[in-house]
N, C-alpha and C positions, 0 to 999 in steps of 0.2 A: 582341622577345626571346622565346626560348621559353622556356617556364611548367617552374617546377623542378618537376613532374611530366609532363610532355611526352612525355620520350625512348619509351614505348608508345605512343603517340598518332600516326595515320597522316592526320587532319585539325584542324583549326583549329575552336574553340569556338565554338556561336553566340554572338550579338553578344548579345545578350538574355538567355540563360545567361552570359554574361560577368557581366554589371553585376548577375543575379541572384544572382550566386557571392560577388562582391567585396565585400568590408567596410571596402578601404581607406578608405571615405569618412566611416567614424566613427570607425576601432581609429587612426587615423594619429596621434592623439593621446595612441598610447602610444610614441611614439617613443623619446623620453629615456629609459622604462625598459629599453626594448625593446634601446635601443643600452648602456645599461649592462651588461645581463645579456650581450649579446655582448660587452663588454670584459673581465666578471670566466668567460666561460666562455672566449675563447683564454687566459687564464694557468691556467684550468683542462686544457685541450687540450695546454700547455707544460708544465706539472707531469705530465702523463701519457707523457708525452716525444713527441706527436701536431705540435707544433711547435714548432722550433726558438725560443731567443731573441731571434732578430732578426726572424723571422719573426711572431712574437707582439707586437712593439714596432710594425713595419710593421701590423699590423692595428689596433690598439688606436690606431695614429695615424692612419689611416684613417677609423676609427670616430669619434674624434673630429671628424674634418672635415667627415663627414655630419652628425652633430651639432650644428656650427654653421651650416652652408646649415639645417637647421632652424630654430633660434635667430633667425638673419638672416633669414625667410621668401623661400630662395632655393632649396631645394629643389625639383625640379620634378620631380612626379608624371607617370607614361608612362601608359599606357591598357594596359600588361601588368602595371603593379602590382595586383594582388590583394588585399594587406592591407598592414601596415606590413614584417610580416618581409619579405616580399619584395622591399619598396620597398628597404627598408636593405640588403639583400644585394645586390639590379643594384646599387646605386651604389656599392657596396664593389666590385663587380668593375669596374665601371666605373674606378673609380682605380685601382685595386695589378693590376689581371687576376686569373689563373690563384689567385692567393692567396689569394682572397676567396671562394673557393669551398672552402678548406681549413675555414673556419668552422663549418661546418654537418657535418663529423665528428660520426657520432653522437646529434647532434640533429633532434629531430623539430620540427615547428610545433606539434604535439599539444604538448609540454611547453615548448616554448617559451611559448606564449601564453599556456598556462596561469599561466606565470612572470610571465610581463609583468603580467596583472590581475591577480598577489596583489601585486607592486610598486607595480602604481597604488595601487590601493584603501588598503596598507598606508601609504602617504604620505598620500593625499584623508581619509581617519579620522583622523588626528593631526591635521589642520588643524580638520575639522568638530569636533573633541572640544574644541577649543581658542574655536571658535565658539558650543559650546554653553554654556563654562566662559564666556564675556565673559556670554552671553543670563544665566547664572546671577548672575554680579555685580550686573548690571542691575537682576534681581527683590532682590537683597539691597539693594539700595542702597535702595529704594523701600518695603520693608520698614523700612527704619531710617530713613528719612526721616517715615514715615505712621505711626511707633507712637502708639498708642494712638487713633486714629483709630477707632469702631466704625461696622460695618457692619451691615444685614442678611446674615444668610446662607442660603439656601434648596437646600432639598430637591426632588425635580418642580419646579424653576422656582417653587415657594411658599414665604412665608416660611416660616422654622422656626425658627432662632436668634440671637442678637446673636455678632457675631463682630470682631475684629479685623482692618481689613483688612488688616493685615501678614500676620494668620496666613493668611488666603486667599490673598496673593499668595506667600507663603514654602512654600504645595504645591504651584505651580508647581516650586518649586527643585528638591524631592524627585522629582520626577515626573522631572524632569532627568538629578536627580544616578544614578534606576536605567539612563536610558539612555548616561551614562558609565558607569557599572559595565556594561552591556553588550555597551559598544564598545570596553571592554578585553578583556573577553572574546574576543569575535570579533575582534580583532586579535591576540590568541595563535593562535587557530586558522587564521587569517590566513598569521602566521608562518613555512611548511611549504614547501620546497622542490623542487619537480616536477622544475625540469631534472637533466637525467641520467637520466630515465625514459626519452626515446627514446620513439617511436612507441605501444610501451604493452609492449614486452620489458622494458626496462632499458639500459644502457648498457655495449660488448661492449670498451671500452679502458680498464681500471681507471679510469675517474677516480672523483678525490675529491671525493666528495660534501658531505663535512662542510668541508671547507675553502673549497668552491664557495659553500656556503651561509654562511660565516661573511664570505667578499666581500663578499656579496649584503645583507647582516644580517638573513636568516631565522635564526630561534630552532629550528628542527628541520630536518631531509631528510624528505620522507615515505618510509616507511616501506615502497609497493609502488606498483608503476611503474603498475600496473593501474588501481588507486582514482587514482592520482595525474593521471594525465591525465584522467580522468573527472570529478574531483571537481572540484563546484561549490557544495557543502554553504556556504564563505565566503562566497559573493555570497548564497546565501538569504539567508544570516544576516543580510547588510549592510545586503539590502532590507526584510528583518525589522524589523533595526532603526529602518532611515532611517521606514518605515509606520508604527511606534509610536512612532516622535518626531514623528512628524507630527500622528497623533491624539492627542497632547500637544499640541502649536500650535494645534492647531485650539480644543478644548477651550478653551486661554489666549484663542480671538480671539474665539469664542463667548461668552464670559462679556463681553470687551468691546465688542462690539460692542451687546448688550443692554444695559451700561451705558451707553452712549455715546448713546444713546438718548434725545431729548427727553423720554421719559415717565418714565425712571430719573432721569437729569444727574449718575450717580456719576462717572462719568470723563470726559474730553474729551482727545482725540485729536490731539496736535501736527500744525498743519498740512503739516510737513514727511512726513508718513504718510496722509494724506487729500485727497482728489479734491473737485473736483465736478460738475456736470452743467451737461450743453447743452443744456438748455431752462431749466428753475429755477435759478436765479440766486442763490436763499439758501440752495443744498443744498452741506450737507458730509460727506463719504460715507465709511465705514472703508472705502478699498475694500482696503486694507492687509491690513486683519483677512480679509476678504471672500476676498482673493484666495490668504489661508495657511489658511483653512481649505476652500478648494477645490481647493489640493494633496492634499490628502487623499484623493482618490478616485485621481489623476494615481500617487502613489505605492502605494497598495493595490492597483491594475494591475498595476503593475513584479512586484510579489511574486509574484501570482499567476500572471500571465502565464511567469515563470519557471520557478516552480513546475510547471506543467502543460507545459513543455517538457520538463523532466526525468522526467515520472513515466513515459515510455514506453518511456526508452531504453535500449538492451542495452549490455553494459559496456563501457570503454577510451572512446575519442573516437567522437563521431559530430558532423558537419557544422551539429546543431544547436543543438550549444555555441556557435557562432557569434552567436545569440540572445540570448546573459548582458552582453552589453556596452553595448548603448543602454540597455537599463534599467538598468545599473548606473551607464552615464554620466550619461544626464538625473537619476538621483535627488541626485550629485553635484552635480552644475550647480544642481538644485534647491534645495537646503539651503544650497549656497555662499552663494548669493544671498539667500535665504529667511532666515538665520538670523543674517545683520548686522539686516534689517531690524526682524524681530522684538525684538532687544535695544533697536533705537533707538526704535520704537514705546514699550514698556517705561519707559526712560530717561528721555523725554519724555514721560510721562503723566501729566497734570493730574487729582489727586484732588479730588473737591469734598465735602469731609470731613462740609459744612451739608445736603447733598441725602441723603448716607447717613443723618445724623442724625435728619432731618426720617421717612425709610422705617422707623425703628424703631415698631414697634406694640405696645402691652403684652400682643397674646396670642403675640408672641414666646416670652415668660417664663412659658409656659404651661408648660415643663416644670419649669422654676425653683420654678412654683407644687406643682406633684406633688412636687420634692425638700424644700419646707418642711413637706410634713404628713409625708414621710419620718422627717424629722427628729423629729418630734411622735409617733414610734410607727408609725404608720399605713405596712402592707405597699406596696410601689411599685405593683403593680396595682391595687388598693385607691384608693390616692391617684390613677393616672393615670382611674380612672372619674369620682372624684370632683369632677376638674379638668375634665374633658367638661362634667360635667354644669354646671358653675360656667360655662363655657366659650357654652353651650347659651342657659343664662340669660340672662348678656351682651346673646347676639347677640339674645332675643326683647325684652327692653328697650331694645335701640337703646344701649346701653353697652359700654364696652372693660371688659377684666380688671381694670382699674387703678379702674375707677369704682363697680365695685359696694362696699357697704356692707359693713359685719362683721355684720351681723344678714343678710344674705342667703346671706355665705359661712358661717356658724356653723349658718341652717338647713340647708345641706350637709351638714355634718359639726362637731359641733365644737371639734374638733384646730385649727382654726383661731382664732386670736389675733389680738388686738389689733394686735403687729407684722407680722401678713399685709403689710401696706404695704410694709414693707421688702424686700418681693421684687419689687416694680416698680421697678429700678433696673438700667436697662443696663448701667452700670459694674461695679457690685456682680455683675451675671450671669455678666461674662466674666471680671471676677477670680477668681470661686471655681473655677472649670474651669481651677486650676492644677499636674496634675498634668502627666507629659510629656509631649508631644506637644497639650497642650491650647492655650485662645486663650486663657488669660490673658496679662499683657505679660509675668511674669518667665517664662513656660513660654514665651514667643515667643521673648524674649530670650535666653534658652538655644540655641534651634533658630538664630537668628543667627548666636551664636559659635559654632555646629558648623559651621556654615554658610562660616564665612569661613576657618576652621579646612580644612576640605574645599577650600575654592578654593585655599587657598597650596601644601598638598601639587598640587595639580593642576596649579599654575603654577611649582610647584619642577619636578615632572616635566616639564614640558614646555618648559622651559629660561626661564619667563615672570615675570619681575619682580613679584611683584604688587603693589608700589604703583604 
């Protein structure tokens, strides 16, 4: 078949520049959108009066047929397809003839394509947002399963304070819920209609643009044919995002993986999410965890790699837009898959509520100790030397915070009282940090009902039942 750019051409491509040109072998999986936008651009061609009624129905049914040799996996790729548009145009000629060349009126592959990957991605983000929204139930449920459960909580990987593990695992949610808010964002921007650009002029047969895009259900037309084909600012974005929700996961696997850990035994790992080894025979491995926070390198590629394709290029299309689609595919593929698991890991994660307990230290409550001469008058810097130095003593007597005397903390300073004692109380530490956003249970308990309050509007939106 000769190549719809041919008719200049006085020899045959090398074989090796062929298969370096072709992308069919990855974009083919833009088929479905690729063949929608041909169905809503001939009633766009027909409202332009470019073709007849009946000629628009023979296409559109056409269209359809390739579409199910798709479906059916009956399609058979030639070694002259070059991308998907092409593939769908021969075989649209191949059925109706002469007709199927009336298609491509006016349209370029420049704004074609560009169409097609804001159609994928705008469908692939509704599903992953919906995948992040289950991962978010997940951590809520486990939150209200483990309240009041205290944990340590650490700063550099050191203890620092008594915490609830609800509240640590309910800023996973937050962490979540900004990459929803993100990926609404970038699905508006998403939103914007290329075809009708043409090559990188415009489009020279009145059509209607706004009517083309309200087919299609983009929320705008762009606004200049120029940027329009060019523009790939939505896949940054996409990979933007999918990179920081990744280093969200990673984050979430890091923490348990170091739980999970004979020397922690805070959490354990449903076997249905962990390996083990061929040689050790009592090894059980996060490789779970292991193997989402080593996407995290896999996806900060895509971005970058993107990125530095773009930053050299002069405007309208160039050849190396071709570039924007494995890394927009593989980060898809990636999270599809990545982001059931991680909710089931989640889901199934055995707290051992005795191991966290047993991790609590009384110089946890070393700040605890600083807020009760607070209270006694004593300026917070004042008091945090004071607690050092209390701190100091402890550790040269081979004693916790909790053991030394009132005759040792009084020669401190002595704002210190009798009821000093009463601030070695783990419960008592996380109750008072009950203002918003804090670890006590009714300030957790707040953040749940927003919590759940947030998932329903997200599952109203997205047509999902939430119970």
């Amino acid at each position: 078949m000769t190549k719809l750019w041919g008719g200049r051409f006085s020899t045959g491509i090398d074989e090796r520049m062929r298969r370096f040109n072709d992308s069919i072998a990855f974009d083919q999986r833009l088929y479905e959108v690729d063949i929608r936008g041909s169905v809503a651009y001939a009633a766009a061609l027909q409202r332009a009066g470019l073709l007849t009624a009946e000629e628009q129905g023979q296409l559109v049914e056409a269209l359809q047929a390739v579409l199910s040799e798709f479906q059916a996996g009956t399609f058979e790729f030639q070694a002259s397809d070059e991308d998907i548009h092409t593939a769908v145009e021969r075989r649209l000629g191949e059925l109706i003839g002469p007709l199927g060349g009336k298609l491509h009126t006016g349209r370029s592959r420049n704004d074609q394509v560009a169409t097609d990957l804001r159609l994928y991605l705008l469908e692939e983000m509704a599903s992953l947002g919906e995948d992040v929204s289950d991962l978010q139930a997940a951590v809520v449920d486990q939150a209200e399963t483990h309240m009041g459960v205290i944990m340590p909580g650490y700063t550099h990987l050191q203890p620092a304070q008594p915490l609830l593990f609800s509240h640590w695992i309910m800023s996973i949610f937050w962490k979540l819920q900004r990459d929803q808010e993100r990926l609404a964002g970038i699905s508006e921007r998403t939103s914007v209609l290329p075809l009708g650009s043409g090559a990188l002029a415009g489009h020279p047969f009145g059509l209607d643009r706004q009517a083309l895009a309200k087919d299609l259900g983009f929320a705008h037309v762009a606004p200049n044919s120029v940027d329009a084909v060019a523009d790939r600012d939505y896949a940054v974005e996409f990979l933007a995002w999918a990179a920081l929700l990744q280093v969200h996961l990673s984050t979430l696997a890091e923490d348990l993986i170091i739980w999970s850990s004979h020397e922690f035994s805070f959490v354990q790992l449903d076997e249905a999410y962990s390996t083990g080894s061929s040689l050790m025979p009592q090894k059980k491995n996060p490789d779970a965890l292991e193997l989402i926070r080593g996407k995290s390198g896999r996806l900060l590629g895509h971005l970058t790699g993107l990125l530095a394709v773009l930053k050299g290029l002069p405007s309208t299309y160039n050849k190396d837009l071709q570039e924007d689609k494995e890394a927009v595919f593989d980060a898809v593929d990636t999270l599809s898959v990545e982001l059931p698991v991680v909710a089931g890991v989640v889901r199934t994660l055995e707290v051992h509520a005795d191991s966290m307990a047993a991790a609590l230290d009384p110089s946890m409550l070393a700040t605890d100790l600083a807020d009760y001469l607070v209270r006694q008058g004593v300026a917070f810097r004042e008091a945090h030397n004071l607690v050092g130095q209390a701190v100091r003593l402890a550790e040269d007597l081979g004693l916790s915070l909790a053991e030394l005397g009132l005759a040792e903390y009084q020669a401190i300073h002595p704002a210190f009282k009798e009821d000093v004692v009463d601030v070695f109380d783990f419960q008592r530490s996380v109750e008072m940090r009950d203002t918003a956003g804090g670890t006590a249970p009714a300030a957790v308990r707040a953040q749940i009902r927003e919590a759940k309050a947030i998932l329903a509007q997200q599952g109203a939106a997205a047509g999902v039942n939430p119970s």
